[in-house]
C-alpha positions as CSV (number, residue, x, y, z in Angstrom):
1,X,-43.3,-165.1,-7.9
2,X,-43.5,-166.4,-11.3
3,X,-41.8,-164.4,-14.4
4,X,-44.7,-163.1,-15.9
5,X,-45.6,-160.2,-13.0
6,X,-46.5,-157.0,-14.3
7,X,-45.9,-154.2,-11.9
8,X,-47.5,-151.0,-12.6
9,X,-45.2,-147.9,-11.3
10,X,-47.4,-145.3,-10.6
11,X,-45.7,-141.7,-10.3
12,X,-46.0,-138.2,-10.9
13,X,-49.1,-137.1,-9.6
14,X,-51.3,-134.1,-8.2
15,X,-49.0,-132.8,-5.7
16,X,-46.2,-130.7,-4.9
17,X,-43.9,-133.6,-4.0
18,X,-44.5,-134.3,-8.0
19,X,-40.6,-134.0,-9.2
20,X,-39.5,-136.4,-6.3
21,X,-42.1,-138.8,-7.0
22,X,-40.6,-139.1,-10.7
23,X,-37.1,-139.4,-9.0
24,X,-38.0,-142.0,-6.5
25,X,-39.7,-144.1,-9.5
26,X,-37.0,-143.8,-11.9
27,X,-34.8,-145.6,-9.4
28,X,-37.7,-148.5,-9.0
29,X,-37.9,-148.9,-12.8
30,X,-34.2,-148.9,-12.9
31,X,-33.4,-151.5,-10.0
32,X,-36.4,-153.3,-10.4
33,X,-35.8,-157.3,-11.1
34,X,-36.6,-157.8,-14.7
35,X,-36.1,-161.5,-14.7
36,X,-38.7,-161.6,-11.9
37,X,-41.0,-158.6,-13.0
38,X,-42.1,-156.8,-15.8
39,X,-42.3,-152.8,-15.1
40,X,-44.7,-150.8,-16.7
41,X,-44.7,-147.0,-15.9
42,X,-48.3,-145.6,-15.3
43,X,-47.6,-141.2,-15.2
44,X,-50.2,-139.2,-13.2
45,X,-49.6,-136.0,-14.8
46,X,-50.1,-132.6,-12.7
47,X,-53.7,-132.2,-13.8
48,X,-54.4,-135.8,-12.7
49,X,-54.4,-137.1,-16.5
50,X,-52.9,-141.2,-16.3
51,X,-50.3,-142.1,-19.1
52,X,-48.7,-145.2,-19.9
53,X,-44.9,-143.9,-20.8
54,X,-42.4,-145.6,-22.2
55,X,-39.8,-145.4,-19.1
56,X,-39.9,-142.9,-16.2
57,X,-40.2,-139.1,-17.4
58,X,-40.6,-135.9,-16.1
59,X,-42.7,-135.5,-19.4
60,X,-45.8,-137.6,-18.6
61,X,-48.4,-136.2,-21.1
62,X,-45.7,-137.6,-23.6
63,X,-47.2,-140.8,-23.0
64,X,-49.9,-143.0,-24.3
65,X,-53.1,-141.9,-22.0
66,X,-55.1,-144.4,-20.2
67,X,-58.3,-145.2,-18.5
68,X,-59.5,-147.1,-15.4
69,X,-61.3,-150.3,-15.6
70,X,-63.1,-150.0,-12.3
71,X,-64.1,-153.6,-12.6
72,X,-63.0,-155.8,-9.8
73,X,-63.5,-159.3,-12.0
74,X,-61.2,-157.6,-14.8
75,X,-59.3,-154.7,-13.6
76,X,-56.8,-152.9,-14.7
77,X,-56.5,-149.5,-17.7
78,X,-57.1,-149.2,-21.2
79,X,-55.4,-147.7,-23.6
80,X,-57.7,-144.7,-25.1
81,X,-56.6,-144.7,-28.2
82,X,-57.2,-148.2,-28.9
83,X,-59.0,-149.6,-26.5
84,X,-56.5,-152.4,-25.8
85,X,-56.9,-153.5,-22.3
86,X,-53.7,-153.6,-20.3
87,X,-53.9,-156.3,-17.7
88,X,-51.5,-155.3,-14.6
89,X,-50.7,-158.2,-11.5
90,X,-49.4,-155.5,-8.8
91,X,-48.9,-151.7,-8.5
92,X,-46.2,-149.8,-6.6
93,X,-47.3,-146.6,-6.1
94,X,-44.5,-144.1,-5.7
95,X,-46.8,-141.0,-5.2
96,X,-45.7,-138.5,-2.6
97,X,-48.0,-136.0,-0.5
98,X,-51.7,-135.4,-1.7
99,X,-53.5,-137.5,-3.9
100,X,-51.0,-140.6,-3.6
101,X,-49.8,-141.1,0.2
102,X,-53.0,-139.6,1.6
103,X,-55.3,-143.0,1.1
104,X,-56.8,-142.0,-2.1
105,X,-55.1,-143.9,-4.5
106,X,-55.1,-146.6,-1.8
107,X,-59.0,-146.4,-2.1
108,X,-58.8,-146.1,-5.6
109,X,-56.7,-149.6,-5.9
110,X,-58.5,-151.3,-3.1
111,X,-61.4,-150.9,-5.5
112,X,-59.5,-152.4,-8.5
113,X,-59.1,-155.1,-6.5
114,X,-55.1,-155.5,-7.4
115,X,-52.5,-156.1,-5.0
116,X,-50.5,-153.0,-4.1
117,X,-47.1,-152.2,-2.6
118,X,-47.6,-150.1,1.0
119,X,-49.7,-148.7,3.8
120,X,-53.7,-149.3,2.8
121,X,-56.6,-146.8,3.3
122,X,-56.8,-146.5,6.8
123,X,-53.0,-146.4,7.9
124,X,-52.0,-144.1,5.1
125,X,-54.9,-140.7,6.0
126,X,-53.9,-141.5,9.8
127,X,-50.1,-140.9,8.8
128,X,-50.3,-138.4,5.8
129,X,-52.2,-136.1,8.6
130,X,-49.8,-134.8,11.0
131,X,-52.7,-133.7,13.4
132,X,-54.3,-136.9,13.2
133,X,-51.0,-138.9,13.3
134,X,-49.5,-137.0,16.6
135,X,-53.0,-137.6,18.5
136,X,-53.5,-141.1,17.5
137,X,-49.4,-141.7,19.0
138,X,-49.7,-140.1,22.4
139,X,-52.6,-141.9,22.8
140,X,-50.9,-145.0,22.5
141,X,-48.1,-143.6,24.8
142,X,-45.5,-142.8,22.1
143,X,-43.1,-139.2,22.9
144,X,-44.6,-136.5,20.2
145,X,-43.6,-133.0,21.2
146,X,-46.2,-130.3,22.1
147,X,-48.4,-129.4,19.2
148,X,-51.7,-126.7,18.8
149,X,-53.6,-127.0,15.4
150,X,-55.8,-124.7,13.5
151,X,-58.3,-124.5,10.7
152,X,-58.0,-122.0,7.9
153,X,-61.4,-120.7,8.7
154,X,-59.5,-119.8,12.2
155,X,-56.6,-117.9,10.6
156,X,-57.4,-114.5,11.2
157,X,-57.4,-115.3,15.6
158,X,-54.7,-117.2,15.6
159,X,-52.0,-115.6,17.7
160,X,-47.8,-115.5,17.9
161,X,-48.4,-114.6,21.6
162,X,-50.7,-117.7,23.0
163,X,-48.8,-120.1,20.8
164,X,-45.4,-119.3,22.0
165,X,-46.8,-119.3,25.7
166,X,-48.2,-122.8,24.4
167,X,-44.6,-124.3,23.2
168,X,-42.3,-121.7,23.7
169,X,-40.4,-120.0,20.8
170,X,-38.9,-121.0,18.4
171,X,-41.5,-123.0,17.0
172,X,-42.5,-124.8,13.7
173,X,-45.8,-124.2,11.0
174,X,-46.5,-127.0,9.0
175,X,-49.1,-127.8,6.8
176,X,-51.0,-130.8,8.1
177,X,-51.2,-133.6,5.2
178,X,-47.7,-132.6,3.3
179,X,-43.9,-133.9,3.6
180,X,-40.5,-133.2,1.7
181,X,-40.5,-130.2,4.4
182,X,-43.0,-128.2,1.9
183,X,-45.3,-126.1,3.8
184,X,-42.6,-125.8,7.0
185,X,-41.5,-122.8,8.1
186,X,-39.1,-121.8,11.7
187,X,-41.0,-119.2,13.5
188,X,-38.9,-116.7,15.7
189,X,-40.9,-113.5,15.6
190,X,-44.4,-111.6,14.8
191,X,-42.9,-111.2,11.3
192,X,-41.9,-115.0,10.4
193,X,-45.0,-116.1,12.2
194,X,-47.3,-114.2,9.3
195,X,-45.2,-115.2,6.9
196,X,-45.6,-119.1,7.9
197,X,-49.1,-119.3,8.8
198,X,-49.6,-117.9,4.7
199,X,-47.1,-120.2,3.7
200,X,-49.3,-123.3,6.0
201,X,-52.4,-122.3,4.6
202,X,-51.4,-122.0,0.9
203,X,-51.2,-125.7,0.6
204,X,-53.9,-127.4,3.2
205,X,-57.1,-126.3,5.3
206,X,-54.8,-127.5,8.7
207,X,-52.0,-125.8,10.3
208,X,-50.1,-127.3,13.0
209,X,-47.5,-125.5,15.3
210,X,-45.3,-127.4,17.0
211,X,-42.4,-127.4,19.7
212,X,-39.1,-126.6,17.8
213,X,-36.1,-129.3,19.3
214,X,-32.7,-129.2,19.4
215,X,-31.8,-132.3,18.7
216,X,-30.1,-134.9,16.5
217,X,-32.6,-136.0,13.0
218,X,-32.6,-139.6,13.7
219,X,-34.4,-141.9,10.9
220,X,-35.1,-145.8,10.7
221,X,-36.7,-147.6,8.2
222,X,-39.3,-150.3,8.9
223,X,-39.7,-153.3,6.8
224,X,-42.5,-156.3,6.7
225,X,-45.8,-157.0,9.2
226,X,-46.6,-159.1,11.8
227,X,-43.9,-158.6,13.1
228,X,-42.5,-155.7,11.2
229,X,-38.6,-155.3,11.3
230,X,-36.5,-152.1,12.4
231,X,-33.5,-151.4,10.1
232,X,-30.3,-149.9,12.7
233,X,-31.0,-145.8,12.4
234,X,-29.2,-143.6,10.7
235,X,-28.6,-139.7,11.4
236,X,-29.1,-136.8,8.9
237,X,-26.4,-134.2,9.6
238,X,-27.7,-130.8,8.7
239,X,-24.9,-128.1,7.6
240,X,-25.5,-125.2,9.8
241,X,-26.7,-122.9,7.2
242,X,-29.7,-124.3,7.3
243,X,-32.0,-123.6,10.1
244,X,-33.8,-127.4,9.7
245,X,-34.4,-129.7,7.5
246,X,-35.9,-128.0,4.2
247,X,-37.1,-129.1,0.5
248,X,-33.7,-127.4,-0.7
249,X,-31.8,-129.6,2.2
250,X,-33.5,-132.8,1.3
251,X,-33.4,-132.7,-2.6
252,X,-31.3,-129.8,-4.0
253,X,-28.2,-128.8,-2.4
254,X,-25.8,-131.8,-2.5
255,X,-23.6,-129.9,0.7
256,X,-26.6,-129.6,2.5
257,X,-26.1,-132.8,5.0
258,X,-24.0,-135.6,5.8
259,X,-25.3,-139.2,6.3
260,X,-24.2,-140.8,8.9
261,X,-25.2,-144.7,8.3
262,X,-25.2,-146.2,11.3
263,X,-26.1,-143.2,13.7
264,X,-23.6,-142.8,16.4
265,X,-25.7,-143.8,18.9
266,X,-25.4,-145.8,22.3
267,X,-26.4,-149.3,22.1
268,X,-29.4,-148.1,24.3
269,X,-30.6,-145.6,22.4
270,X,-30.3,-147.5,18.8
271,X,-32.6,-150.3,20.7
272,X,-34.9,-147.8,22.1
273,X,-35.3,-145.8,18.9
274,X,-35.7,-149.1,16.8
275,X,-38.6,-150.2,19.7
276,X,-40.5,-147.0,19.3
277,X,-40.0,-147.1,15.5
278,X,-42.0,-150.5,15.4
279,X,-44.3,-149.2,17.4
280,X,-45.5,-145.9,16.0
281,X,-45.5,-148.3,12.5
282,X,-48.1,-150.7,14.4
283,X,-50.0,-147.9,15.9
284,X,-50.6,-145.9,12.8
285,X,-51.7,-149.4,11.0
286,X,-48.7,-148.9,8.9
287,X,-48.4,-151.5,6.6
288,X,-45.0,-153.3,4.3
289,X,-42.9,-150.5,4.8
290,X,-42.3,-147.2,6.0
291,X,-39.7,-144.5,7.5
292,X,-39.8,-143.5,10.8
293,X,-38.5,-139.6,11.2
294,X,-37.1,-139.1,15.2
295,X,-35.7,-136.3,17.1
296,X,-32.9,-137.0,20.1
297,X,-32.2,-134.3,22.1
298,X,-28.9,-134.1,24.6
299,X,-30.1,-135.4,27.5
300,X,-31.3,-138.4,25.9
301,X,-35.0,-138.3,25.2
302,X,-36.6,-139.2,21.9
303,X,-39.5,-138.1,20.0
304,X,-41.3,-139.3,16.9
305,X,-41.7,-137.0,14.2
306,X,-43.5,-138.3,11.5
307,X,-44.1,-141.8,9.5
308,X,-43.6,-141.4,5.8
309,X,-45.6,-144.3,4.4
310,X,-44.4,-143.7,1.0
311,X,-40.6,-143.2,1.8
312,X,-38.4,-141.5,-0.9
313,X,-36.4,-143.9,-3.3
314,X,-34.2,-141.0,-4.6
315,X,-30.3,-141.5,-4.8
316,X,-30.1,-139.2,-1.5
317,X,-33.0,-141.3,0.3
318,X,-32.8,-142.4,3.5
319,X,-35.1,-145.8,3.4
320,X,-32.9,-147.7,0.8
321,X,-29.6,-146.8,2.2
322,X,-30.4,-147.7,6.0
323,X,-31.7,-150.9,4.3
324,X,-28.6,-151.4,2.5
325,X,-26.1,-150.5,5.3
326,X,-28.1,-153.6,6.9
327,X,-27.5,-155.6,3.5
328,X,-30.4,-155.4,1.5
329,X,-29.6,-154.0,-2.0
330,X,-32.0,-152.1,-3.8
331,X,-33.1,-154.9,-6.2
332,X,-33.7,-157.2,-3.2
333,X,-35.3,-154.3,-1.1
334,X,-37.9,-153.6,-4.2
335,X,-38.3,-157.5,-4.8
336,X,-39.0,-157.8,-0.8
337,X,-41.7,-155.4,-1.4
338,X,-43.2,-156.6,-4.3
339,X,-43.5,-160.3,-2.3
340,X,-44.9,-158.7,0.9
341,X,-47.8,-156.9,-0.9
342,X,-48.9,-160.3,-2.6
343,X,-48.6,-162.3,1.0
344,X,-50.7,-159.6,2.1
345,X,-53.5,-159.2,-0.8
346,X,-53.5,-163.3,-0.5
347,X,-54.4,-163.5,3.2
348,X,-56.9,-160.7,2.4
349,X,-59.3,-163.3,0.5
350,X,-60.2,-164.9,3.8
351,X,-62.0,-162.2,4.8
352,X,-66.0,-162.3,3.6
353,X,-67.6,-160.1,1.5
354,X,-71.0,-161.3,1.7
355,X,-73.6,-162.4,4.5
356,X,-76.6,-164.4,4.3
357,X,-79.7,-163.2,6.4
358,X,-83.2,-163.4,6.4
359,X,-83.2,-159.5,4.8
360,X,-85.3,-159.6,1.8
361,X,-83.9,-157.1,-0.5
């Protein structure tokens, strides 16, 4: 890639993975090659307003605000102050949860027409939706564990008693299309169950309840297509005051778990947890990168969690430390990125956009 590469960072954004969506891109911004590219922070604030900032800030309407150019021979955002144009080569999104990892900023970019870093349209709705995403792999043979869903319009019939006769107790409540553990709840009794169906419905129309298992949280990241590659997994090791894995866990409590990078595993199981990796990746059209979340329980079996297509880049994430361990630095790993998206948007342009018939129109 030549020097003069503009990468837009887009961050922030309507969701309530917001604050580690600023985290993840201060890091890009950060260890982004600036011989190589030029970064140029693009802020979604809460309400969905874009600024141009001057680095990456919690305080997004700080920044210059922008508009779309939703031209696909000249895309890119103007400034509204001005009306300068500002001309962009690639974006990176680095949007978490609704609105950024759910396909509609995808859509949004496909439309520009500019090459973008990650999962596409299709691959990213099939994995933000946990419903959709847990169907779609035990279709295609992959271990999920026993899940029933529900719509919000169902939420008064739904019942503690046939779900635990469904997947046993305890189980889990998740809202469908949210991650960073938002939304999640343990459910042991009548009590917690109300409690977590609320908590479920507060941030999506879908619940899902699923079998709880005890079991080591096993992650591997996945890098590249055709063929994609499987980093060697690591293992989140949860202190035993917490009941799983939750927001606080994940983002807040610096005690709350170890890292273990590499997983103690058995060459077996690292293989076997790497294979199904790649191909839960493959079968959720999955697309430059993305983390694979896994469960292994005792006597050996595994069982895909969920695919985060937009993995965190925070100092406590997973996805650039398993890539690390295997000797990608950060600066590399972003680079890496950056190059795959262009391969891809380049092969792209074979594909035609028009065909010539005798339709008179």
């Amino acid at each position: 890639m030549s020097k003069t590469k503009k990468v837009a960072i887009l961050y922030g954004g309507r969701s309530v993975e917001h604050g580690v969506s600023v985290n993840s891109a201060r890091n890009i911004f950060e260890y982004i090659n600036k011989d190589l590219f030029e970064p140029l922070p693009i802020g979604i604030s809460k309400t969905g307003q874009w600024f141009l900032t001057s680095g990456v800030t919690k305080d997004i309407e700080q920044g210059k605000a922008l508009g779309l150019i939703l031209d696909a021979q000249r895309p890119g955002f103007t400034l509204l102050s001005s009306g300068d144009r500002i001309k962009v080569d690639i974006i990176f999104p680095v949007l978490h949860g609704t609105d950024g990892e759910d396909g509609s900023i995808q859509g949004l970019i496909k439309a520009m027409d500019i090459p973008m870093v990650g999962t596409g349209v299709l691959g990213s709705s099939m994995s933000m939706n946990k419903i959709v995403a847990k169907r779609l792999l035990k279709e295609a043979g992959i271990p999920v564990t026993n899940f029933v869903t529900f719509h919000y319009t169902e939420k008064d019939k739904i019942s503690f008693k046939s779900i635990s006769e469904k997947i046993g107790v305890p189980f889990m409540v998740k809202s469908a299309s949210l991650g960073s553990s938002v939304g999640v709840s343990k459910v042991k009794d009548e009590e917690t169950f109300k409690t977590a169906v609320d908590e479920a419905f507060r941030y999506d129309d879908y619940m899902i309840a699923e079998e709880f298992v005890v079991g080591r949280e096993i992650e591997c990241a996945i890098l590249g297509n055709h063929p994609p590659q499987a980093s060697y997994p690591g293992e989140v090791v949860i202190n035993s005051k917490y009941e799983f894995y939750t927001f606080d866990a994940k983002y807040v409590d610096p005690d709350a778990v170890k890292i273990e990078l590499p997983a103690k595993l058995e060459p077996a199981e690292a293989e076997r947890i790497r294979e199904l990796s790649v191909k839960a990746y493959e079968a959720l059209s999955c697309e430059d990168f993305s983390r694979v979340d896994l469960f292994l329980t005792q006597d050996g079996k595994i069982y895909i969690n969920e695919i985060n297509t937009i993995p965190g880049f925070t100092n406590s994430s997973m996805y650039p430390m398993m890539w690390k361990e295997r000797g990608i630095g950060f600066t590399d790993l972003i680079s890496r990125l950056l190059e795959l998206a262009q391969e891809r948007y380049d092969r792209s342009k074979r594909i035609e956009r028009d065909f010539n018939s005798a339709l008179k129109f």
